[in-house]
Structure formats: C-alpha cells, structure tokens
Backbone atoms as SQL, in Angstrom:
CREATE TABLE atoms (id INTEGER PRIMARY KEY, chain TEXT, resi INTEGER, resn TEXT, atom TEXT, x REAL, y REAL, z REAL);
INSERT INTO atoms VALUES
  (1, 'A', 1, 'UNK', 'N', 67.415, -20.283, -81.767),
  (2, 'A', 1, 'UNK', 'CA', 67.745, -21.454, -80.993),
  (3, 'A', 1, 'UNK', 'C', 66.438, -22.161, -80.636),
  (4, 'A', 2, 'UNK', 'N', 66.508, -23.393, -81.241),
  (5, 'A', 2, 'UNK', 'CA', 65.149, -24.111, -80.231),
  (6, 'A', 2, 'UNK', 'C', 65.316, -24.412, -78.925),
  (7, 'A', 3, 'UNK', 'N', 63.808, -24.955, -79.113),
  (8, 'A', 3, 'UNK', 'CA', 63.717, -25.181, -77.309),
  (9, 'A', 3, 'UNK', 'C', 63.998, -26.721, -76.985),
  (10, 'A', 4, 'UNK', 'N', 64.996, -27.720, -77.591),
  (11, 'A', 4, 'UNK', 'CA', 65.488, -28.860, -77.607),
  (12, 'A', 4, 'UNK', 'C', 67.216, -28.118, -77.073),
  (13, 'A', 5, 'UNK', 'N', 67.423, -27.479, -78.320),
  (14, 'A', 5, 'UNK', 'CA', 68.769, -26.882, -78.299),
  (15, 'A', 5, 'UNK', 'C', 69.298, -26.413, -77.260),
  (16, 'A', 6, 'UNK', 'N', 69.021, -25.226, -76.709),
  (17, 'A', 6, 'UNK', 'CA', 69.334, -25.060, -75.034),
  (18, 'A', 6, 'UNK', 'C', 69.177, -25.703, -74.155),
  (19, 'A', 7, 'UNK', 'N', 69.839, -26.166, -73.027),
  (20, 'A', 7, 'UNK', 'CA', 70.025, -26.694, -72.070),
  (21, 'A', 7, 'UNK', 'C', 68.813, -26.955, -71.399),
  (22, 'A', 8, 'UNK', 'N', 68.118, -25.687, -70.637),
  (23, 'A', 8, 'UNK', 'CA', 67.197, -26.303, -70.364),
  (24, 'A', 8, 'UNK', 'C', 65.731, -27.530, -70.793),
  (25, 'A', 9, 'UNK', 'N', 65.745, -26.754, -72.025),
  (26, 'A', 9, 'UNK', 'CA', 64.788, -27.722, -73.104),
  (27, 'A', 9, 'UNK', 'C', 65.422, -29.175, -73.288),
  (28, 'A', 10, 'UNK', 'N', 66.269, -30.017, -73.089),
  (29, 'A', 10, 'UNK', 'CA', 66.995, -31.040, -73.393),
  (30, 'A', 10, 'UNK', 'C', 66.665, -31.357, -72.002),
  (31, 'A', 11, 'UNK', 'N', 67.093, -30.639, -71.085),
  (32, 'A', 11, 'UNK', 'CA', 66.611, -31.520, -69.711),
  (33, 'A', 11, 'UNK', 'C', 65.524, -31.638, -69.274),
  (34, 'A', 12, 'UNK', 'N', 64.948, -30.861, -69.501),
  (35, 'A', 12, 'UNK', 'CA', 62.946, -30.939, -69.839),
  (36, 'A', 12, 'UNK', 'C', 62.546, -32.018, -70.131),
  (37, 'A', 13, 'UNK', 'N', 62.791, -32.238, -71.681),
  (38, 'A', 13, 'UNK', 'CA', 62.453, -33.348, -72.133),
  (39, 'A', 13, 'UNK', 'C', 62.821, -34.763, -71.837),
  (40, 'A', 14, 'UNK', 'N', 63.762, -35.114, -71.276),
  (41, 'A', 14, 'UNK', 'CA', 64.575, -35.988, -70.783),
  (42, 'A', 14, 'UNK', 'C', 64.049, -36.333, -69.457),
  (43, 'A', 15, 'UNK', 'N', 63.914, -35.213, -68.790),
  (44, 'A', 15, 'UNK', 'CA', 62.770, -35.419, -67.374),
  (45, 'A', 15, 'UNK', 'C', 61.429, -35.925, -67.774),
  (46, 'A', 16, 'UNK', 'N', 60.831, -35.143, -68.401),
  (47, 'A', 16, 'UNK', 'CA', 59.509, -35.768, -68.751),
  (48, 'A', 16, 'UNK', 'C', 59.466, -37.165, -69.318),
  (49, 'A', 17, 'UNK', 'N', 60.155, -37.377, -70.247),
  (50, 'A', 17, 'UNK', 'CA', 59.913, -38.582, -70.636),
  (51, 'A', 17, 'UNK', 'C', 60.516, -40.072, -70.100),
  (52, 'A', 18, 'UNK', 'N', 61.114, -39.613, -68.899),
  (53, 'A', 18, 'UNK', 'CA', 61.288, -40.862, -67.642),
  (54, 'A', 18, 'UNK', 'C', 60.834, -40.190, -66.864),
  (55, 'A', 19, 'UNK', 'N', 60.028, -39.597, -65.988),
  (56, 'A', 19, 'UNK', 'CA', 59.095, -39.523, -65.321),
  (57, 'A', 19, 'UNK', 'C', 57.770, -40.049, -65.857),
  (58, 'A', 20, 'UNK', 'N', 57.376, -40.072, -66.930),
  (59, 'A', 20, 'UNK', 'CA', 56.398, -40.398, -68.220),
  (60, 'A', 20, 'UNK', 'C', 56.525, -42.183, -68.081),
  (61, 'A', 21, 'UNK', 'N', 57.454, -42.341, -68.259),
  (62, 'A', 21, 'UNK', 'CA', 57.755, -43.663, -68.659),
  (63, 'A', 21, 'UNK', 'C', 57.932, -44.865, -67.183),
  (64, 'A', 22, 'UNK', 'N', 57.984, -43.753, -66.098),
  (65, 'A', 22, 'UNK', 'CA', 58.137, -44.657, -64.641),
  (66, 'A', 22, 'UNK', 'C', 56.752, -44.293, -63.817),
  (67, 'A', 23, 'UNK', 'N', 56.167, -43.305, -63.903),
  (68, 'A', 23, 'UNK', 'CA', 55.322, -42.836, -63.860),
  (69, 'A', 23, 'UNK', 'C', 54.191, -44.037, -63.461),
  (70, 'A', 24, 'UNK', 'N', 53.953, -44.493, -64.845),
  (71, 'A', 24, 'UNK', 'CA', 52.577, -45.575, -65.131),
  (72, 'A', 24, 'UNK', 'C', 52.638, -46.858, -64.249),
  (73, 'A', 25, 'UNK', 'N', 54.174, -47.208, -64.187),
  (74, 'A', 25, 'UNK', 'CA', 54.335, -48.789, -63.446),
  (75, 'A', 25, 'UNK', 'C', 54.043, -48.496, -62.174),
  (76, 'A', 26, 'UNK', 'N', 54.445, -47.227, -61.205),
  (77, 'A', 26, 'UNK', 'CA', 54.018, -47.059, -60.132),
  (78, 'A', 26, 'UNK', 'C', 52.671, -47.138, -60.384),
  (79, 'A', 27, 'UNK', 'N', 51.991, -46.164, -60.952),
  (80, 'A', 27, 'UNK', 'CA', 50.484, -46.296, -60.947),
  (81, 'A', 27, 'UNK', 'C', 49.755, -47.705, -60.732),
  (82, 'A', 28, 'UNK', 'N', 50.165, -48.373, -62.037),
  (83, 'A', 28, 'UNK', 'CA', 49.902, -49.226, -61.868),
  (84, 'A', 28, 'UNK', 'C', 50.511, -50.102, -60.925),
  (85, 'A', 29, 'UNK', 'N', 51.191, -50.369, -60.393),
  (86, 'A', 29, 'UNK', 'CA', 51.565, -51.263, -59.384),
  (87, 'A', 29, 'UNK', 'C', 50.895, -50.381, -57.985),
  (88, 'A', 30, 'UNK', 'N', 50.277, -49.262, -57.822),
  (89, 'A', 30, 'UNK', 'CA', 49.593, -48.755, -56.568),
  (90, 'A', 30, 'UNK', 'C', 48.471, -49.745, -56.700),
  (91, 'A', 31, 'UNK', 'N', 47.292, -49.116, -57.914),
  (92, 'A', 31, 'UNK', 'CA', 45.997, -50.349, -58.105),
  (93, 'A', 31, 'UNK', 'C', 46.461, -51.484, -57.880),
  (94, 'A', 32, 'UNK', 'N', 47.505, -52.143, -58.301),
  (95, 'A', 32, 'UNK', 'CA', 47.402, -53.347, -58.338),
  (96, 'A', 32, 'UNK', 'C', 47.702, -53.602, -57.088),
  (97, 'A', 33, 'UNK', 'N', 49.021, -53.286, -55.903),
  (98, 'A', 33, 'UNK', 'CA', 48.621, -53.336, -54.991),
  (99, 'A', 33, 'UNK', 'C', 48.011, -53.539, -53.506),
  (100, 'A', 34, 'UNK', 'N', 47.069, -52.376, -53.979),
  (101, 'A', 34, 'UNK', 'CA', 45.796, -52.459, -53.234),
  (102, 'A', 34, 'UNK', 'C', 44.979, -53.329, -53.159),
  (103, 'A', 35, 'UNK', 'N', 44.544, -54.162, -53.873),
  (104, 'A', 35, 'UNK', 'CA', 44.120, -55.298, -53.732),
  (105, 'A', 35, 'UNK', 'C', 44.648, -56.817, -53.299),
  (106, 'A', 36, 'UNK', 'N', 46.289, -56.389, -52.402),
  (107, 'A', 36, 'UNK', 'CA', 46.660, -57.884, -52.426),
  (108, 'A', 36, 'UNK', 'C', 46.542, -57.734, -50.576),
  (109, 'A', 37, 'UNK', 'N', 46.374, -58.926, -50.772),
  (110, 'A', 37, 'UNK', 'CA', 45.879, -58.834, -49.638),
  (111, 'A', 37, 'UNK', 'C', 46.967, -59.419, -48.261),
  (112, 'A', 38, 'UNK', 'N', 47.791, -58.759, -47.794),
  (113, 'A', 38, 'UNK', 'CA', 48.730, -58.734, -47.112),
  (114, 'A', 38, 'UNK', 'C', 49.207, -59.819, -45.712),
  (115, 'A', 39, 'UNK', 'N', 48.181, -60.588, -45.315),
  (116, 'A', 39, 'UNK', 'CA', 48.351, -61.997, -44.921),
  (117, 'A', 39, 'UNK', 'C', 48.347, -62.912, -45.941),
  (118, 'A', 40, 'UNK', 'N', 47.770, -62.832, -46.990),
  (119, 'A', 40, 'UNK', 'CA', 47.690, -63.691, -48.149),
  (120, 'A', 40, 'UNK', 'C', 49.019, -64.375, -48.550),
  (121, 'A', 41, 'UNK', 'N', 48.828, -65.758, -48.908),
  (122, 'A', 41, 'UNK', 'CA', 50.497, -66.514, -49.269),
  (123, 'A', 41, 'UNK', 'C', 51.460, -65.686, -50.201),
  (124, 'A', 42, 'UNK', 'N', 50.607, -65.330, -51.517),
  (125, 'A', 42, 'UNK', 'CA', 50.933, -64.678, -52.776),
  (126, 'A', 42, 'UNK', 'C', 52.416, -63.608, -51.333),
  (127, 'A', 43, 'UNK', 'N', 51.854, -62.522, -50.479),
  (128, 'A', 43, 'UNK', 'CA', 52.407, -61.708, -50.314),
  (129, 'A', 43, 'UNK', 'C', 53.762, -62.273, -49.300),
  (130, 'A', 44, 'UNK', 'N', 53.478, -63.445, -48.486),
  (131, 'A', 44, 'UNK', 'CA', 53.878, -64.272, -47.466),
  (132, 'A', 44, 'UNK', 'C', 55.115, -64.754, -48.038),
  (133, 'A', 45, 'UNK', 'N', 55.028, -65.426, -49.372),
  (134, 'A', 45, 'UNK', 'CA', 55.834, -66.241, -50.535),
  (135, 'A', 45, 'UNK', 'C', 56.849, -64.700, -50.775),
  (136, 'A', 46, 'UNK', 'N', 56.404, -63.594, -50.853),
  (137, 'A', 46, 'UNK', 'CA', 56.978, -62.418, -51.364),
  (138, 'A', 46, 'UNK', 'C', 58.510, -62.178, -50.681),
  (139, 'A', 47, 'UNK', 'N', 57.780, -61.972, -49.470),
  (140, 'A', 47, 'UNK', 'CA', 58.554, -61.814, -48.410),
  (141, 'A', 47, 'UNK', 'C', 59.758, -62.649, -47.990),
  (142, 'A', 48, 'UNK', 'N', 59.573, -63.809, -47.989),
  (143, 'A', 48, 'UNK', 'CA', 60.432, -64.774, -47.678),
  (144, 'A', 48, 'UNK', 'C', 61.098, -64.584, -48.737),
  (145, 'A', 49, 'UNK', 'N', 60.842, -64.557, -49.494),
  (146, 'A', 49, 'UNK', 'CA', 62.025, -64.569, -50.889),
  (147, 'A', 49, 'UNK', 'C', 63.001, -63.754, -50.727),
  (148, 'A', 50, 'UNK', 'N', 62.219, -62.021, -50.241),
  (149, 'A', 50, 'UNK', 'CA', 63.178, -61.081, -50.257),
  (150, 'A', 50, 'UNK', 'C', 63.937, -61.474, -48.642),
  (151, 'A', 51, 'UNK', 'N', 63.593, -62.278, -48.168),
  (152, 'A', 51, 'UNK', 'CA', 64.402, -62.250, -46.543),
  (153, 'A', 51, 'UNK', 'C', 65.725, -63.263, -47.242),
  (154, 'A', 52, 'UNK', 'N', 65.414, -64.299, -47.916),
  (155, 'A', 52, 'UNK', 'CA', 66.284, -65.154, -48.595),
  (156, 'A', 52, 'UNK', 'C', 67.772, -64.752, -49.205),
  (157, 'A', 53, 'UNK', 'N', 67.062, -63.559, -50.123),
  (158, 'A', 53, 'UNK', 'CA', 68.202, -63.137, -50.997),
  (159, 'A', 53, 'UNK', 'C', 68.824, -61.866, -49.972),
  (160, 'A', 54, 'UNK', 'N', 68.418, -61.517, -49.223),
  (161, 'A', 54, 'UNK', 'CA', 69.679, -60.347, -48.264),
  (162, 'A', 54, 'UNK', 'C', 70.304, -61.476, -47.482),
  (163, 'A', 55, 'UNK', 'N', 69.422, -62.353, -46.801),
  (164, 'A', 55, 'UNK', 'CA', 70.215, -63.866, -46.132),
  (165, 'A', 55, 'UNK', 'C', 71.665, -63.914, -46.883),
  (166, 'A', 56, 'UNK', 'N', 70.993, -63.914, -47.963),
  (167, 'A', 56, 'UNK', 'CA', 72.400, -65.056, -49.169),
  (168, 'A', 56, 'UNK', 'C', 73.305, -64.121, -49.339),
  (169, 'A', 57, 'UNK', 'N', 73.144, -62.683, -49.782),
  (170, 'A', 57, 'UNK', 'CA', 74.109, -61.576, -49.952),
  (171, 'A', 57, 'UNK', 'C', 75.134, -61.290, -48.798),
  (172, 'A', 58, 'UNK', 'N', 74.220, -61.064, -47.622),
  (173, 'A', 58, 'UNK', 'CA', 74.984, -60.890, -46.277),
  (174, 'A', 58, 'UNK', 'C', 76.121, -61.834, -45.786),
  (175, 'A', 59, 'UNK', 'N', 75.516, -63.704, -45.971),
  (176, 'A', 59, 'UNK', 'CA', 76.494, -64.421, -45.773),
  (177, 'A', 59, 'UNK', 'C', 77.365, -64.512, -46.926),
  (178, 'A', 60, 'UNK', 'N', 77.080, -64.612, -47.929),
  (179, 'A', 60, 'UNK', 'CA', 78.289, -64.014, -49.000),
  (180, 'A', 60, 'UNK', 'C', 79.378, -63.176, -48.467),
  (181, 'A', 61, 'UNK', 'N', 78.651, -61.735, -48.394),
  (182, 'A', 61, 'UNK', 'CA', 79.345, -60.512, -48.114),
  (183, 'A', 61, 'UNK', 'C', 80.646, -60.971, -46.760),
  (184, 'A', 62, 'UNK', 'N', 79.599, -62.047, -45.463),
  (185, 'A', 62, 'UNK', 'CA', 80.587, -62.346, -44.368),
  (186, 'A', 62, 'UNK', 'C', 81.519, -63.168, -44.832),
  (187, 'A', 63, 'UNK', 'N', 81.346, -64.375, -45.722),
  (188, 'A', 63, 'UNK', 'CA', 82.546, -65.582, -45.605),
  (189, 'A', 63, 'UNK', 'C', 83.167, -65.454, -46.966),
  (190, 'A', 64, 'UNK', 'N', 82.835, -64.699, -48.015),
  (191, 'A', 64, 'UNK', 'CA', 83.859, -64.317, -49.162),
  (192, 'A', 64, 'UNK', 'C', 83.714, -63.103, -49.242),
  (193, 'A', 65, 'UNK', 'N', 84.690, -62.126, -48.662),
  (194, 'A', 65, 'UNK', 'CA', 84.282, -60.630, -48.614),
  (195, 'A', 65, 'UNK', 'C', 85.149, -60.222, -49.906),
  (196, 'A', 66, 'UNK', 'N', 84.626, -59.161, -50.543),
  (197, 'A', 66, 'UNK', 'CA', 85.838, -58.443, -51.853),
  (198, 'A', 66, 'UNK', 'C', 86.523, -56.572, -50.932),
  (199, 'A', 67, 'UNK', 'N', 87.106, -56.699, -51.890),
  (200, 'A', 67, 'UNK', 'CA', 87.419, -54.930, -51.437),
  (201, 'A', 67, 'UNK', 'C', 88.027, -54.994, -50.232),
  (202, 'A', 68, 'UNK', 'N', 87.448, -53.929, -49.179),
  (203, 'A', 68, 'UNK', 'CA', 87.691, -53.081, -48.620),
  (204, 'A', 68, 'UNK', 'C', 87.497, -53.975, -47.185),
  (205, 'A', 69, 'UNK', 'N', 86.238, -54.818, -47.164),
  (206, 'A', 69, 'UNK', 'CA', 86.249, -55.778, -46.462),
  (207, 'A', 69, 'UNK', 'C', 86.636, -57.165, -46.200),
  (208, 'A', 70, 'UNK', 'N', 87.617, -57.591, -47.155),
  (209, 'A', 70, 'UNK', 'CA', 88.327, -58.485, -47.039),
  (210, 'A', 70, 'UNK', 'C', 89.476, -58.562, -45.911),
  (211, 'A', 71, 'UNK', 'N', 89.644, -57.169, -45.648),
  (212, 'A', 71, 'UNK', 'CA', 90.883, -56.818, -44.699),
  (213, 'A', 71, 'UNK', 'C', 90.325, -57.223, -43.368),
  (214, 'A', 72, 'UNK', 'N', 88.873, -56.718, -43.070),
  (215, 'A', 72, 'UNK', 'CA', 88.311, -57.199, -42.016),
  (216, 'A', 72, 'UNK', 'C', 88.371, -58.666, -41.598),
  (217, 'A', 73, 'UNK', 'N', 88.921, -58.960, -39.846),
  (218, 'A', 73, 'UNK', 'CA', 89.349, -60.071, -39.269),
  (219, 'A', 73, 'UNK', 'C', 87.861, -60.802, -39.717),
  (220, 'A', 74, 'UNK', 'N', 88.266, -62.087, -39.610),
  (221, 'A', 74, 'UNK', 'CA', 86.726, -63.344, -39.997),
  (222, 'A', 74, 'UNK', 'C', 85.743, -63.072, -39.212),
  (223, 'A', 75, 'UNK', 'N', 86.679, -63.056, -37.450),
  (224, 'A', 75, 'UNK', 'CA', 86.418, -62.652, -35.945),
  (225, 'A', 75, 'UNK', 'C', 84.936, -61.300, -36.076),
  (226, 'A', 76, 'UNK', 'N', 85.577, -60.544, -36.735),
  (227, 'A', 76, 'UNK', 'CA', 85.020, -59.488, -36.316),
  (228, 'A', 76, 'UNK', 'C', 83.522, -59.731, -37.278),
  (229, 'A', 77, 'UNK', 'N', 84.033, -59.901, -38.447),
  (230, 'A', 77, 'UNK', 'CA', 82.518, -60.271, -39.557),
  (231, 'A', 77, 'UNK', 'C', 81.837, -61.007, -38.799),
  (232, 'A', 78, 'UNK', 'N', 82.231, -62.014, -38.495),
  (233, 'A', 78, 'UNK', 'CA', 81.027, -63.080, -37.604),
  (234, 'A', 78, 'UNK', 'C', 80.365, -62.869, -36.414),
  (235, 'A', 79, 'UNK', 'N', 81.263, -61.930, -35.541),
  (236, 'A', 79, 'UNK', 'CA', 80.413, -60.969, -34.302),
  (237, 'A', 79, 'UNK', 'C', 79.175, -60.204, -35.012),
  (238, 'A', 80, 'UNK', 'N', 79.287, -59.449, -36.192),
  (239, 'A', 80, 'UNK', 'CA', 78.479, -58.428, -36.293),
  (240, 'A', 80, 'UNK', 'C', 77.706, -59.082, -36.699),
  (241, 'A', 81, 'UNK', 'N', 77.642, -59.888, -37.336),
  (242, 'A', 81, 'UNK', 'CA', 76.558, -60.710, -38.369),
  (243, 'A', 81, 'UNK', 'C', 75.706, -61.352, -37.035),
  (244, 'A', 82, 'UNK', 'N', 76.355, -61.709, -36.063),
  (245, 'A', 82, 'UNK', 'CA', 75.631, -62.312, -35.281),
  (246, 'A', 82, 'UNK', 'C', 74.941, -61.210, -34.134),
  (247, 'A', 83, 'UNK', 'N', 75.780, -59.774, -34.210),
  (248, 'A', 83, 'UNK', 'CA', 75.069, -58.902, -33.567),
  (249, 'A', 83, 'UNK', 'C', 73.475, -58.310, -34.349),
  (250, 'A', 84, 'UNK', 'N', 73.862, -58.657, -35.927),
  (251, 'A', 84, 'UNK', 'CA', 73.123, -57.998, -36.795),
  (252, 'A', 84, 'UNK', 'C', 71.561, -59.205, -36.490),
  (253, 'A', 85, 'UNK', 'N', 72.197, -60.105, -36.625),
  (254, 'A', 85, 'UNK', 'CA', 70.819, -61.273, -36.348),
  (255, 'A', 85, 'UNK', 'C', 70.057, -60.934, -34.780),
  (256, 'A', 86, 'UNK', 'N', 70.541, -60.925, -33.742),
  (257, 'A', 86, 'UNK', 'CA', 70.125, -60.655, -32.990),
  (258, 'A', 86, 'UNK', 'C', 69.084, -59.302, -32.711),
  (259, 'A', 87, 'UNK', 'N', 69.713, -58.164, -33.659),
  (260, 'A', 87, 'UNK', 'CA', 69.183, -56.796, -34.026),
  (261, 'A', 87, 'UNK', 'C', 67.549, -57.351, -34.448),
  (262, 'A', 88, 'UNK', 'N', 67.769, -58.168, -35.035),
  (263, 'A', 88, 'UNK', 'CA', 66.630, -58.420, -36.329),
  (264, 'A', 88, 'UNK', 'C', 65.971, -59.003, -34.902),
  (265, 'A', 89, 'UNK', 'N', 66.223, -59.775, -34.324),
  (266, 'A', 89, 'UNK', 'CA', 64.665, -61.010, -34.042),
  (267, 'A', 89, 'UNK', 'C', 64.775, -59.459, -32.446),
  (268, 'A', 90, 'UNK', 'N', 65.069, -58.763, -32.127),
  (269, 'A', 90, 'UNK', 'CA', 65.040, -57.916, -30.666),
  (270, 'A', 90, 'UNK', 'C', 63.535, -56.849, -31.417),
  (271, 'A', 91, 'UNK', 'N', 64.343, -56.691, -33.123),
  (272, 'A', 91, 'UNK', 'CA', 63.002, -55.426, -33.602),
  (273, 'A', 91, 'UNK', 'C', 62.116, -56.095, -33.946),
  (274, 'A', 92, 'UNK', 'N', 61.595, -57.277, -33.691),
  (275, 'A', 92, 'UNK', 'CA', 60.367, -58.039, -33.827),
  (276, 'A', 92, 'UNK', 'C', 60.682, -58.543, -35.519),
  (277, 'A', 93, 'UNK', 'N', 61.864, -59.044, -36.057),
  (278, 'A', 93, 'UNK', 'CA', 61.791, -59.430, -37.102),
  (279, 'A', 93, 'UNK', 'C', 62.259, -58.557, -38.099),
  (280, 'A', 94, 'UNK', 'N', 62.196, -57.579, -38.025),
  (281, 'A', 94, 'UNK', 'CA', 62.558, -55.978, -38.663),
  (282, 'A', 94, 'UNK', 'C', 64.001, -56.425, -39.665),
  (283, 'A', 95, 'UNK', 'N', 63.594, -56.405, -40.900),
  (284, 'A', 95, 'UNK', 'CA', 65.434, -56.278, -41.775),
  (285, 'A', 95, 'UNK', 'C', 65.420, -55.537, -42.074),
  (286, 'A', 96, 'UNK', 'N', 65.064, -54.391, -42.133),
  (287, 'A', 96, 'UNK', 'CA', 65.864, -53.416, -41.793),
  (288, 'A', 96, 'UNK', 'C', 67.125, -52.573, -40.989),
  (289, 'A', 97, 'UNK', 'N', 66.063, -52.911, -39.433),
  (290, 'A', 97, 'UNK', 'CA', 67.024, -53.257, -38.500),
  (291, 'A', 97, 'UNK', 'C', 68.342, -54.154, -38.002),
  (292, 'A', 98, 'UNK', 'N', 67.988, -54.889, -38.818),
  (293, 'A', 98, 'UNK', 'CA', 69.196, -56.436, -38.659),
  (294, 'A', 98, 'UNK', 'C', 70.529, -56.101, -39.580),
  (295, 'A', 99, 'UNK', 'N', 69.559, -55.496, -40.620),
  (296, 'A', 99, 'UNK', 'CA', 71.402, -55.150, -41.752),
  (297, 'A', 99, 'UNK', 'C', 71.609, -53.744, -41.210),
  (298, 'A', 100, 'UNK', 'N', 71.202, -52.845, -41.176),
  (299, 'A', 100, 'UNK', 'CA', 71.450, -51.820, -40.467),
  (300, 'A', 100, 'UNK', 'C', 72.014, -51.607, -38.846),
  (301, 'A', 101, 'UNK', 'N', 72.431, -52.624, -38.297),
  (302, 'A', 101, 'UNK', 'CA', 72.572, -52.803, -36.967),
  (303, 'A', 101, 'UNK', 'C', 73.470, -53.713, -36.868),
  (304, 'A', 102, 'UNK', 'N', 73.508, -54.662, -38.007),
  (305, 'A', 102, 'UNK', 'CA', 75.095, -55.445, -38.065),
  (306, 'A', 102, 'UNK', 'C', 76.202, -54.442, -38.888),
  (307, 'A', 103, 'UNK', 'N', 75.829, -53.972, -39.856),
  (308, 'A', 103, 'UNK', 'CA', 76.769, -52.957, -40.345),
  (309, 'A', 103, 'UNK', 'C', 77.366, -51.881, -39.799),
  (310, 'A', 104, 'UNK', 'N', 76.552, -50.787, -38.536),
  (311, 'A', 104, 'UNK', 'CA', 77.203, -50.522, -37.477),
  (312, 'A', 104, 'UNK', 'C', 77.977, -50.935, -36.702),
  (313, 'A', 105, 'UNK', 'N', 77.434, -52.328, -36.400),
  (314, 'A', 105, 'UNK', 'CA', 78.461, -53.258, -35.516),
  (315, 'A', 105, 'UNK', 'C', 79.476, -53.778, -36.245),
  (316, 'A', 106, 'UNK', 'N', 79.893, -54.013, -37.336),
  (317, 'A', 106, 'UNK', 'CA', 80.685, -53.996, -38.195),
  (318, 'A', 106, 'UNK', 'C', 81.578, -52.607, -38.192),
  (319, 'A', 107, 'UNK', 'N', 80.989, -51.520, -38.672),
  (320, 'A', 107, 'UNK', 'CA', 81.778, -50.113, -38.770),
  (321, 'A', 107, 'UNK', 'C', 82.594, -50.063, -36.929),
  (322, 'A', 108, 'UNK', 'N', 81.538, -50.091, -36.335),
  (323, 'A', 108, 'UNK', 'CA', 82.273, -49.563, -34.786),
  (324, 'A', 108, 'UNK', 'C', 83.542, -50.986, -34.284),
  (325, 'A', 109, 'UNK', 'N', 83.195, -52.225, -34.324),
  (326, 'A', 109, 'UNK', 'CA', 84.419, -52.745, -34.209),
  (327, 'A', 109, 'UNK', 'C', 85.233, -52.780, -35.162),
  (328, 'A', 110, 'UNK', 'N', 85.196, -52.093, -36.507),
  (329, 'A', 110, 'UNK', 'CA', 86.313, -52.259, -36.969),
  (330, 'A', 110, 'UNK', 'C', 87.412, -50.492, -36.664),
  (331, 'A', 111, 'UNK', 'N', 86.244, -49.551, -36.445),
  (332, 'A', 111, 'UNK', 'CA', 87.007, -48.546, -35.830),
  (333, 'A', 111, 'UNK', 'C', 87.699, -48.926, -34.057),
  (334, 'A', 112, 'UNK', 'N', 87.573, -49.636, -33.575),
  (335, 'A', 112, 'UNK', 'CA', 87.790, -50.029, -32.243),
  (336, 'A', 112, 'UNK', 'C', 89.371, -51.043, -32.361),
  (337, 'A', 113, 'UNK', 'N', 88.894, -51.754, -33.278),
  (338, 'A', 113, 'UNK', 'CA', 90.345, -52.501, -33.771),
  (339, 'A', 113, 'UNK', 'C', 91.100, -52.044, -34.080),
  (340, 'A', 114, 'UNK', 'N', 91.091, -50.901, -35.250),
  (341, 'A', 114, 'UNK', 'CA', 92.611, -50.267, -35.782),
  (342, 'A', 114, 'UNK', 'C', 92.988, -49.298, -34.802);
C-alpha cells in the first residue's frame, strides 16, 4: 500500500498542499502589511469601504429579510438595528460591537415576543 493510498497519506498531502498554498499570501500580506501605515488614506479608504459594505448587508438584511427572518415583525428589526447603531458609536465606533449587539438585540426581542 502506498503512502498516497491510505488515509492518512491522502490527508497529509491535501493538508500540506493548502497550507503550502495559503501559507505564502499570509506571509506575504504580513511584510506587506507592515509597512502601511495605519493613519494613512490608502488604510482610511480601507476601512470605510469595509464599514460600507456591512452598512449595505445589515440594511438589506433589515428591510428585505429572506428565511427565517422574514417572520420577524419590521418593529422589532428596526429597534435592534437601531439598538445595534447605538452599540457601535457607545464602543467608540467598534463594528464589531454594533453587529454583534444588534443581533442580540434582535435574538432577545424576538425570544421576548413569541
């Protein structure tokens, strides 16, 4: 039996060669980086972009919901979203905090409602 053939050898190789292959872009994207310089527009421009597109997803997600949240009252989406905004500018700006803190407020009034 080779060492492809058994199980472990197949997942070996399969590990290595996407770890291999993801490996380098981190690398390289560490050097690269390190050199940007984090007040700089380049990183400023970055940011806003990514604040943009959770913006656009979130109000998506509130005023055309699919699934599971469509059932959810308008009422209640628009409290959390507005609890979730408030989350954001209380953690000094934090989105993390803001989608993570409207989605609670989302989960807990909708357990409070049914």
């Amino acid at each position: 039996m080779s060492f492809l053939q058994d199980g472990t050898g197949g997942y070996l190789t399969l590990f290595l060669a996407g770890a291999l292959a993801n490996e380098v872009w981190r690398l390289l994207g560490v050097v690269a980086g390190s050199h940007l310089d984090m007040d700089g527009q380049l990183f400023q421009w970055v940011r806003a972009v990514a604040l943009a597109l959770v913006a656009g997803l979130v109000s998506r997600m509130v005023l055309f919901p699919a699934g599971a949240l469509a059932d959810v009252p308008l009422a209640i989406r628009l409290a959390s979203f507005a609890g979730g905004i408030a989350l954001f500018y209380a953690a000094r700006r934090n989105l993390g905090a803001g989608v993570v803190g409207g989605g609670v407020l989302l989960l807990l009034a909708q357990l409070a409602w049914s």
